[in-house]
Every structure is written in structure tokens, then in C-alpha cells.
N, C-alpha and C positions, 0 to 999 in steps of 0.2 A: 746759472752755472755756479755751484758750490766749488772751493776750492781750501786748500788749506797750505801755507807756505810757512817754511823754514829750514833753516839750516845756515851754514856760512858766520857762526856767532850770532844770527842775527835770532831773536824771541820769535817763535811762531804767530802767525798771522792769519786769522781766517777772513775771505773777502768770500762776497755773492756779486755777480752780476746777473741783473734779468736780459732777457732776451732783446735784440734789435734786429733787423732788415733793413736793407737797403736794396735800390737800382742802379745798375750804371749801365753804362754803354759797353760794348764787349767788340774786340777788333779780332779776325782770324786773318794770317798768314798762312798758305802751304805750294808746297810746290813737289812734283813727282816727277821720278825720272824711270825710266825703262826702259829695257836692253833684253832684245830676243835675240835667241841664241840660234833659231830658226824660224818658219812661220807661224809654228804653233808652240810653241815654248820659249818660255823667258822669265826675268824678275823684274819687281819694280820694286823701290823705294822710292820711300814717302816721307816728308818731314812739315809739318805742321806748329805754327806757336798761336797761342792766344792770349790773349789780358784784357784787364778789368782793375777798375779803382775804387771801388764801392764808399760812399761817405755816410756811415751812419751819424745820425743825428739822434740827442737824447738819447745817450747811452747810462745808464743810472743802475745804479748799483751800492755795495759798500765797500770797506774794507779797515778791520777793525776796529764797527762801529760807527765810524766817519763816513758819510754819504755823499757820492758822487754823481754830478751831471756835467757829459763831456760829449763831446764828439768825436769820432775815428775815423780813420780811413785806412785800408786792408787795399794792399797789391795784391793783386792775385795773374799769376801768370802762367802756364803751362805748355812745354816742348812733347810732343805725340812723335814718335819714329816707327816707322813699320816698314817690315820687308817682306814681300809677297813672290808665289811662284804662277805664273800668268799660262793660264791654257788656253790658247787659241783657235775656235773652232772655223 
């Protein structure tokens, strides 16, 4: 990833980082509710969350010139809501 930064007073700046991967574990929450309105009709809502903490390792890149080996870690979390109309056969 090419990038170019400035502004704020500050001199522009170009950085590269090459590419990294990582694995982590990933945990899922959800739980749904529904409510018919008779035997054959209703709704249901859904709400779901997930996350992950990926560590990459050897992260190398530059940034103006000056070369970088670091490591990172990236939260990654995500809330899914959905509301549905339920046909009952």
C-alpha cells in the first residue's frame, strides 16, 4: 500500500507498506427473538456480534525513506441486526 500524507503544517510525507496476513481466533454471539402474530405469521429479530484480534508479525514497509519492522494488532469487531417477516406453513 502506497500512500501519501500531509497537511496540518506538517511537510508531506510518502510511506509504503508491503502486504501482511495473519490468523486469529474469531468468537460469534447472537441470539433471536420472535413474535407471531398468529399461526402463520410473525417477525423475528436477530442480533449477532463478532470479533477477532489478528497479530501480525513482520510488518515492513517505509515511510519517508526510513524503514520499518514492527508488529500490529488490528481489533476487528462486528454488530449484524436484522428484522425478518416469518411465513408459517
Amino acid at each position: 500500500m502506497k500512500m501519501r500524507v500531509w497537511g496540518g503544517g506538517i511537510p508531506s510525507v510518502n510511506a509504503h507498506q508491503k502486504s501482511a496476513s495473519a490468523s486469529s481466533f474469531v468468537y460469534l454471539v447472537g441470539a433471536d427473538f420472535r413474535y407471531f402474530f398468529n399461526r402463520t405469521l410473525g417477525l423475528v429479530f436477530s442480533a449477532d456480534f463478532n470479533s477477532s484480534a489478528p497479530q501480525f508479525d513482520n510488518v515492513t514497509g517505509s515511510i519517508a525513506g526510513t524503514m520499518f519492522d514492527e508488529e500490529s494488532e488490528q481489533v476487528i469487531s462486528t454488530v449484524d441486526i436484522g428484522l425478518g417477516l416469518v411465513f408459517a406453513f
